[in-house]
N, C-alpha and C positions, 0 to 999 in steps of 0.2 A: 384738414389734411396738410395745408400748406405750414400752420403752425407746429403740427407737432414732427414737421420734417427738419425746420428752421431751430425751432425752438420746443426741443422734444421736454425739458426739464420746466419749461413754462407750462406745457404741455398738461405735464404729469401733476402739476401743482394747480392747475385749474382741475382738477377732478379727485381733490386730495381727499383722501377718508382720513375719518374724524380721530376713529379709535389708533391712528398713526402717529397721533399727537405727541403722545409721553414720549412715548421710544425715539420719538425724533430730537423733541427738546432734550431727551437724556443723552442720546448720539452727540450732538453740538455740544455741550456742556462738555462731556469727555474728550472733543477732537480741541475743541480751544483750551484745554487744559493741556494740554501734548503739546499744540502748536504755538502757544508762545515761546517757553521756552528755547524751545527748537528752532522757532523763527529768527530769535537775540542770536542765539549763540553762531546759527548759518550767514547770519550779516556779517557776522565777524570773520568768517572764511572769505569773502570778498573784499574783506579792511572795511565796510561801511560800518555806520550809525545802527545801533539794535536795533530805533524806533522804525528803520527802514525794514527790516525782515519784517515788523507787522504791517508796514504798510503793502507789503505784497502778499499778506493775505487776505484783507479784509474786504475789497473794489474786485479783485478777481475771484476768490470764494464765491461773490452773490452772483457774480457775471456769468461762470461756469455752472451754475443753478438752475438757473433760466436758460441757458445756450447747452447745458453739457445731457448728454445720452444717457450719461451713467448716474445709476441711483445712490451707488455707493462712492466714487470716486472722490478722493478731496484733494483738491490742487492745492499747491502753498509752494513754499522754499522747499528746493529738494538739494540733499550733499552735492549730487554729481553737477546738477546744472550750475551750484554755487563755487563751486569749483575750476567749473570751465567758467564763469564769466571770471573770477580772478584772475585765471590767467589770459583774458584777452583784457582787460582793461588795467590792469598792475602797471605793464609796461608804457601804457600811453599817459598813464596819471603821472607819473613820477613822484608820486610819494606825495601831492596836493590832494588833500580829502574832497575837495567840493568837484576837482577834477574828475573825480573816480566818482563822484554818486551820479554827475553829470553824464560820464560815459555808461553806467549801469544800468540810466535809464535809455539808452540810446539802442544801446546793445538788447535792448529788452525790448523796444518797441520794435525793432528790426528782426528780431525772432519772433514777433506778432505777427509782423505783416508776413513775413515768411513761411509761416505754418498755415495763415491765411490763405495763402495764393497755392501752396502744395493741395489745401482741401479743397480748393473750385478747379484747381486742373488736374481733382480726382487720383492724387498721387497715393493713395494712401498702401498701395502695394509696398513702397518701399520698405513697410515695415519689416515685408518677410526676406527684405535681403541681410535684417542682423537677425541671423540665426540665434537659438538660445545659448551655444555656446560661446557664442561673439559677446551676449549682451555680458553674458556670468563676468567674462576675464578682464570685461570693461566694466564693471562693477568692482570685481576684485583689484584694478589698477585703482581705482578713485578712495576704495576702503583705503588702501594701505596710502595711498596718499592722502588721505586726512590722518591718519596715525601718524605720520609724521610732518603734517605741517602742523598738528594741534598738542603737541606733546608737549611744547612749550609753554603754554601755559597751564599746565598741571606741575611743571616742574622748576617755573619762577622765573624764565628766561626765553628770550627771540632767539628762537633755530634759525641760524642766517643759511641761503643755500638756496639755489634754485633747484627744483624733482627732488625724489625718493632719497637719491641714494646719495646728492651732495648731503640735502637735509641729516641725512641719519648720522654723515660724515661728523657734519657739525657736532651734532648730541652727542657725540663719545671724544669728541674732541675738550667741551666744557661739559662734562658731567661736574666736575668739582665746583662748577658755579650753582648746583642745584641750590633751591632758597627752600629748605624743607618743611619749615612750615605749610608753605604751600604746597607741597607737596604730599603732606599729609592731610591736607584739605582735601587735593583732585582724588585720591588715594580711599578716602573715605567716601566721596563722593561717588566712586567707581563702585567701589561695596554695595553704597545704598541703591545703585541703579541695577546689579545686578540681583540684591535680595529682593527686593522691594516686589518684582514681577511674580518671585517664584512664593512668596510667600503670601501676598495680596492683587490678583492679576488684574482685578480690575482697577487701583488705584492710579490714575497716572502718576508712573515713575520719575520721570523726567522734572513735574511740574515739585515734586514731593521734594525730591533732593534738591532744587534750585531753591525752593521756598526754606526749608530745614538751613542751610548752610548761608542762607541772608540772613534768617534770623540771630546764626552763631554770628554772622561777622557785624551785624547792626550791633547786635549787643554787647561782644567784647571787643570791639574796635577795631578788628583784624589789618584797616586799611594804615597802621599804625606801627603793628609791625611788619610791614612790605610785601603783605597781601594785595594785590590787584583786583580791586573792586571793577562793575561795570562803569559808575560814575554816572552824573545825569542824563535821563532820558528825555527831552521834550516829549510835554503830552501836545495833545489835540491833533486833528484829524489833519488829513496830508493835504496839500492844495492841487487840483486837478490842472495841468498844465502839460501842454506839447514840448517834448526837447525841443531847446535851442543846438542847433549842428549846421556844422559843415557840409558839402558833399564829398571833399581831401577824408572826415572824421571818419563819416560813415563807412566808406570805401575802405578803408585800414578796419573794422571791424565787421564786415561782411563774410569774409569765411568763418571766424567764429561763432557768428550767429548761424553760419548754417550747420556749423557742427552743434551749437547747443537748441538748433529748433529739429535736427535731426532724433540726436540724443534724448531729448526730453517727449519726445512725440512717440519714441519705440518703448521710454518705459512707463509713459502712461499711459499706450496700449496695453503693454502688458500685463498689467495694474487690474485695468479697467476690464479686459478682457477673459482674466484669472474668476476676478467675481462677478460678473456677468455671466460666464457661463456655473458658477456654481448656482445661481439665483435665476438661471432658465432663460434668459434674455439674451438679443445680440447686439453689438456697436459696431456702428457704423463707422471704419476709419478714417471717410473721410470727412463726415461729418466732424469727427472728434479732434481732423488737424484745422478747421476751422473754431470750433468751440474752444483749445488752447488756444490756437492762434490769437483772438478777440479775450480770453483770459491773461495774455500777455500781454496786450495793450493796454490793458484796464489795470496794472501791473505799473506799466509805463508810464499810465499818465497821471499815477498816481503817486510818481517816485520812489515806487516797487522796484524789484529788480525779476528776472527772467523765473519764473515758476515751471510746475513739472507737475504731475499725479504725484502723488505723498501716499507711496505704501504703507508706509506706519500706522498713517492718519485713518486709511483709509479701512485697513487693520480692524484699529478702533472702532470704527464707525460700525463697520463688520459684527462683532464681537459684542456692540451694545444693545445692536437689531435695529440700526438706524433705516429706515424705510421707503426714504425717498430724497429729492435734493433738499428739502427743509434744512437736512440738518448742516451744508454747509452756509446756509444764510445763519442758522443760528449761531454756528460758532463763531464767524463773521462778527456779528452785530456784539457777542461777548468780548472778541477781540476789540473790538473799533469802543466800547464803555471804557475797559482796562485804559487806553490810550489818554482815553478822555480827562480820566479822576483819578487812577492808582497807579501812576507812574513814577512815585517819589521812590516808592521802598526796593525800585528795581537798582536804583544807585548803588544798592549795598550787595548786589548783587556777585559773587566772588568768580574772579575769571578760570579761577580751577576748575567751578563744577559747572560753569558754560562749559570748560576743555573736558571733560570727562562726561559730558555729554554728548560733545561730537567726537569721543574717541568712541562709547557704545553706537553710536551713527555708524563710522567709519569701520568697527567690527562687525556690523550687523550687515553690511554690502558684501563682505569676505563669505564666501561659500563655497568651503571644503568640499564639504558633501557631495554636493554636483559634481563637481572633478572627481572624484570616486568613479560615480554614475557614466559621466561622460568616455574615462579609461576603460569600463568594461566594457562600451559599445561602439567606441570610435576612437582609436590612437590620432587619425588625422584631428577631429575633431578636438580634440585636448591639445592638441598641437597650436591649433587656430587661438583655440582659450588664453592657454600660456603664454602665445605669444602679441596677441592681445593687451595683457596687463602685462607683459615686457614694453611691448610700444607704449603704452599710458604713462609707464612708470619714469621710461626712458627718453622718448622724444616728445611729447605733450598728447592731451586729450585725442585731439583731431585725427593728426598725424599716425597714433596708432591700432585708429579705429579704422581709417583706411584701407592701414596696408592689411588690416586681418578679411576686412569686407572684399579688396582686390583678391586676394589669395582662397578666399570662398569661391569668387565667382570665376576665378581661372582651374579650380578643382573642380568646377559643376562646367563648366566648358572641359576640358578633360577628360570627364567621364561621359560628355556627350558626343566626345572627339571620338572616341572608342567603346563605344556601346559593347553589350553581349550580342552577340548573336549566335546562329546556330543552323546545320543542318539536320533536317525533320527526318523520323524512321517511328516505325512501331517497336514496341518492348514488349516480351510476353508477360503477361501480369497488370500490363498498365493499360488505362485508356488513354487515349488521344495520340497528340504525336510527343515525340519526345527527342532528345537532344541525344543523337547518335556518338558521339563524341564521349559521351559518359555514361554511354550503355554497349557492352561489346556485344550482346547479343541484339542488338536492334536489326532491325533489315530495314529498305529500302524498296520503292519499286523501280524495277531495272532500269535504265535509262532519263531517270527522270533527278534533278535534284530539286528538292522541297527548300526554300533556305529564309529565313527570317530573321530580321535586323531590328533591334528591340528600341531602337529612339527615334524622332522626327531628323531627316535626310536634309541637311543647311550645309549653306556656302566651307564649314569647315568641318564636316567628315562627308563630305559627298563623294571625295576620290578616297576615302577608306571604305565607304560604303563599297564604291567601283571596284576597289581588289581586293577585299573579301568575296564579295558575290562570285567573282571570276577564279579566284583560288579555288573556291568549292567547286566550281564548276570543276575546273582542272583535277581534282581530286576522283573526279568519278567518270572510269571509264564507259566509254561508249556514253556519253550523253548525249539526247537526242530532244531534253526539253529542259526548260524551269519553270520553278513555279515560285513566286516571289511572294511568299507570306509579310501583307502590308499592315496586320493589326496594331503593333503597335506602331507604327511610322504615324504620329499625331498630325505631323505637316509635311511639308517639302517647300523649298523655297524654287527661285529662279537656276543656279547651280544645283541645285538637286534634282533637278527636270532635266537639267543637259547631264547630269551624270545617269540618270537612269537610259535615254534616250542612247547614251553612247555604249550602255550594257547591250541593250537590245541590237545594236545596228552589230558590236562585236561579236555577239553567238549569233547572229545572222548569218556573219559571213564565215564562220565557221557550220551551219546547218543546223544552228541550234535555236529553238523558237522560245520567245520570254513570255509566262502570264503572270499574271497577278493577281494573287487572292485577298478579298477582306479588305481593298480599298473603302475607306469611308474619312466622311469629314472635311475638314480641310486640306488632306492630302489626295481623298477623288475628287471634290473640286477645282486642285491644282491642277489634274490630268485633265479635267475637260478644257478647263480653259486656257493648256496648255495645247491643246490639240491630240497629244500623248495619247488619249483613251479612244477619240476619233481614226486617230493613224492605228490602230488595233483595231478597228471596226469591231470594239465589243465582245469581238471572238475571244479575246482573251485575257478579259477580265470576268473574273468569277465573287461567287459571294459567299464560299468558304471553300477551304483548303480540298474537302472531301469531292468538292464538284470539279473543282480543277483536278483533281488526280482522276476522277472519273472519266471523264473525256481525254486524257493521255491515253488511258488505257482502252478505250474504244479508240483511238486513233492510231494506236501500237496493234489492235487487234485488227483494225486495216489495213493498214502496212503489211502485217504478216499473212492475209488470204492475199493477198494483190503479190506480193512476194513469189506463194506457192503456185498461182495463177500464171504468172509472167515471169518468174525467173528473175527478176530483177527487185532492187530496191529504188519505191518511189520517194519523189522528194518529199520531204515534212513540209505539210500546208498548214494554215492556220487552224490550232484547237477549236471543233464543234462549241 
């Protein structure tokens, strides 16, 4: 029990059937053909060393095999997380390469531990505060930021410029420096990444064009006439060591680890949880912010840099009928051979069609579609989206993920500042009660107002709760009770107890008696152990609407013999 909670993908590989076998070795063959590629060319969005993108797949691959939930999911280098570490470690390297692979492993172990400590203090709710339209527009910010930091090298030249929109400044400033050769390199290169799928889907695309366009430039010399090859890669396997740091270092890269162990943990939930539920299974999130977590370590200490879920990858795996985690130990151990013995021919490797690799990257995060989807059911929410990948684009990754996640959660505070509510009547035609307001024939029964307040009663709508209730009240002549429909009131806090108590004492002292029906949960347990339900000695709390109007109405029918009896009108005591 205890293993397969810790280590569910150890789990799953201690009872592994046999006839999984192929499909799984065929799965890893097909994700390690996608994922080098992709791995080279994503180092180079951070400024590091190619051989570095595969050292962050090959230690965290096996690690999230053994530790990870999911059967399909494949961690590696992802655009967006590669992305955000460029820009937290660009400015503290200053242009010293060993600086920046120094801090890439710092930043990465520090998003380790962080996703770590998020999965034992069970945080894993946070996922649901980036909503899907949060995640799209920050998706779409990162797309269109790799389109224009990588366009440079498909068209023979450094976009100097920091964000989107200096960048793009730049490229129409020196278009006339384009080197076109190369540019009909990236150019062709685009071609074959975009036929290649429609015409061959299950070939890896990516692996086909980088290997096709090595061959062109090994053989006619391309680096020769001022083509940008990759240049040498060191083989052999990475050496496992702890950064050396500071506590000044760490401290200056701490908020962006938290935005890139944020970021990377909502989209390989999302990932993860897409094909899990197509395949009938569930994940556990906060297992799975530990299982990254320890995947990014293993990352770190390998002179990795920060990983993610690889929907691409993960795609593939999908797609091949990969089975179980096998298959990223085996693309792993594919990866980690390459390193070992075939790393000479990746020298000729031309930097056009790495760039025209992560320019189909960088279009394939852009998602129109959804923004269609999103304007036909939500203006605010397209709002959030838009402005989203404005902030990504505009003030950096973090910063505009923020302000879109603050303005979600001051719209869901908003609308719980001002809930619907409603006064109860019958409709001819209809059963139950229904919302008088928007029925002109409804009736009511005389004296009494029905009123119900459709969200949990907290420190900030408890005095709107208080003058709705009291409006209604005012609204209806001769009233002589209410009845306070509490089904959907989920909670009530400390101010929502003293706002309810101050409704009650106020139609007191005007004659008028308060009950409440369909308390349950945490909001009747609020009342008893507020005392609330004790100071009502019971009488007038009910367990649906129909029983509280029933006893109004034997109470009104008391009133009126006691009336015709005595000539007078007696005081309202408490509902039977």
């Amino acid at each position: 029990m205890s293993l397969s909670r810790w280590l569910p993908g150890l789990a799953n590989l201690l009872h592994y059937r046999r006839e999984w076998f192929r499909a799984d070795v065929q799965a890893g063959l097909s994700v390690a053909a996608i994922q080098i590629p992709i791995a080279i060319a994503y180092a180079q969005i951070a400024g590091l060393p190619p051989q570095v993108g595969l050292y962050a797949c090959i230690l965290p691959m096996m690690v999230y095999a053994l530790v990870g939930s999911s059967r399909q999911l494949m961690v590696g280098p992802d655009a967006a997380t590669c992305a955000m570490v460029a820009g937290a470690i660009a400015p503290l390297a200053m242009g010293d390469p060993d600086r920046l692979l120094q801090l890439s492993v710092v930043v990465t172990v520090l998003v380790g531990l962080m996703l770590i400590a998020a999965g034992v203090a069970r945080a894993g709710f946070i996922a649901s505060f980036f909503s899907r339209p949060i995640l799209i527009g920050y998706l779409n910010g990162i797309g269109l930021s790799l389109l224009a930091g990588q366009l440079g090298k498909v068209v023979g030249f450094k976009i100097e410029g920091s964000g989107f929109i200096l960048a793009m400044i730049n490229f129409f400033e020196r278009v006339g420096e384009i080197h076109w050769l190369t540019l009909i390199i990236g150019l062709a290169a685009l071609a074959l990444l975009i036929w290649l799928p429609r015409r061959y889907p299950k070939l890896p695309s990516a692996l086909v064009t980088v290997a096709v366009f090595t061959l062109i430039a090994g053989v006619f010399g391309l680096d020769n006439h001022g083509v940008a090859v990759l240049g040498h890669v060191p083989g052999g396997m990475p050496e496992l060591a702890w950064p050396q740091t500071s506590l000044e270092e760490m401290k200056s890269l701490l908020r962006d680890a938290l935005g890139i162990a944020t970021v990377s943990f909502c989209s390989a939930m999302l990932t993860a949880r897409s094909f899990a539920a197509r395949h009938g299974y569930a994940i556990n999130a906060n297992h799975e912010f530990v299982a990254l977590g320890v995947s990014n370590l293993a990352a770190g200490v390998s002179q990795g840099f920060a990983i993610s879920g690889a929907d691409s990858r993960t795609a593939v795996n999908d797609m091949v009928g990969g089975k179980s985690q096998l298959v990223g130990i085996v693309a792993a151990l594919v990866i980690a051979l390459i390193l070992m013995f075939f790393t000479a021919p990746m020298a000729w490797i031309p930097q056009a069609a790495l760039g025209a690799v992560l320019l189909m990257a960088g279009w394939g995060l852009i998602d129109v579609q959804s923004l269609r989807k999103i304007w036909a059911l939500s203006r605010f929410e397209l709002c959030l989206c838009v402005l989203t990948t404005i902030g990504v684009l505009g003030v950096g990754v973090l910063p505009g993920i923020i302000i879109a996640v603050t303005l979600a959660i001051l719209r869901l505070l908003y609308s719980i500042y001002q809930p619907t509510d409603a006064v109860l009547g019958w409709a001819p035609g209809i059963e139950g009660q229904v919302d008088i307001s928007r029925h002109k024939d409804a009736r009511t029964v005389p004296g009494l107002v029905v009123y119900r307040f459709d969200d949990a009663i907290l420190f900030f709508n408890a005095d709107y709760f208080k003058m709705r209730l009291l409006e209604a009240v005012q609204r209806e002549a001769n009233a002589k009770a209410v009845l306070f429909d509490a089904e959907a009131v989920s909670s009530i806090d400390v101010s929502g107890i003293a706002a309810l108590r101050e409704v009650r004492d106020t139609l007191k002292a005007q004659g008028i008696e308060l009950g409440i029906a369909r308390a349950r949960g945490a909001f009747l347990r609020m009342l008893v152990r507020s005392g609330l339900a004790r100071e009502m000695e019971n009488h007038l709390l009910y367990g649906s609407v129909r029983a509280g109007i029933r006893a109004y109405r034997l109470w009104r029918n008391r009133v009126r013999r006691e009336e015709a009896n005595a000539g007078k009108v007696a005081p309202v005591p408490n509902l039977p």
